[in-house]
N, C-alpha and C positions, 0 to 999 in steps of 0.2 A: 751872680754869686750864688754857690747852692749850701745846701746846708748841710754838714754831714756828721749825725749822731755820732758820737764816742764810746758811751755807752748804752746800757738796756734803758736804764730808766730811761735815758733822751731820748730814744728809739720811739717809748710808748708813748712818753710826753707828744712829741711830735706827731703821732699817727692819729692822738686824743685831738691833737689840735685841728688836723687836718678834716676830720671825719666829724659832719654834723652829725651831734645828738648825740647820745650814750654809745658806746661800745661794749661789747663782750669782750670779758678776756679773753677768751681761746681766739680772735678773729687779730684781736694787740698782740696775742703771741705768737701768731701766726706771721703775722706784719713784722715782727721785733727781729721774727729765724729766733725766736727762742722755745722752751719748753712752758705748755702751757702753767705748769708747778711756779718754774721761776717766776713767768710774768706774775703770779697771783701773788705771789712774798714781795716783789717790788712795788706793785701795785698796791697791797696792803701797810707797806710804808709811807707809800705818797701819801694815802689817805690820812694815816693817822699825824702826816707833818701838816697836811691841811692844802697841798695842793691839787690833787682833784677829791672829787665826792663817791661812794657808792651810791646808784640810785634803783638798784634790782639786785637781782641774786647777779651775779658775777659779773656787772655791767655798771662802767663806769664813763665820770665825764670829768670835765673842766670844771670847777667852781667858778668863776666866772669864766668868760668869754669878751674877749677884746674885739 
């Protein structure tokens, strides 16, 4: 069974999950087929709902990790 995002944010969610350690956005947006703009507004949502973290300038992760 595979898994197949819907949307942007699942896209990054997923690529967060897959890729040890912090990511950059431009590399999630890259990964998403989106524009690096949009992934930083989705990604700036996630943060502020509390599912992943900033931990650099434009480099983010999981708050936790399963």
């Amino acid at each position: 069974m595979s898994f197949t995002p819907s949307s942007v944010a699942q896209t990054l969610l997923f690529h967060l999950a897959r890729t040890p350690g912090a990511v950059h956005r431009d590399r999630l947006a890259e990964l998403a087929g989106t524009t690096k703009d949009y992934a930083g507004r989705v990604l700036s949502k996630m943060v502020k709902r509390g599912r992943i973290e900033r931990v650099g300038r434009g480099t983010y992760d999981l708050v936790s990790r399963i």
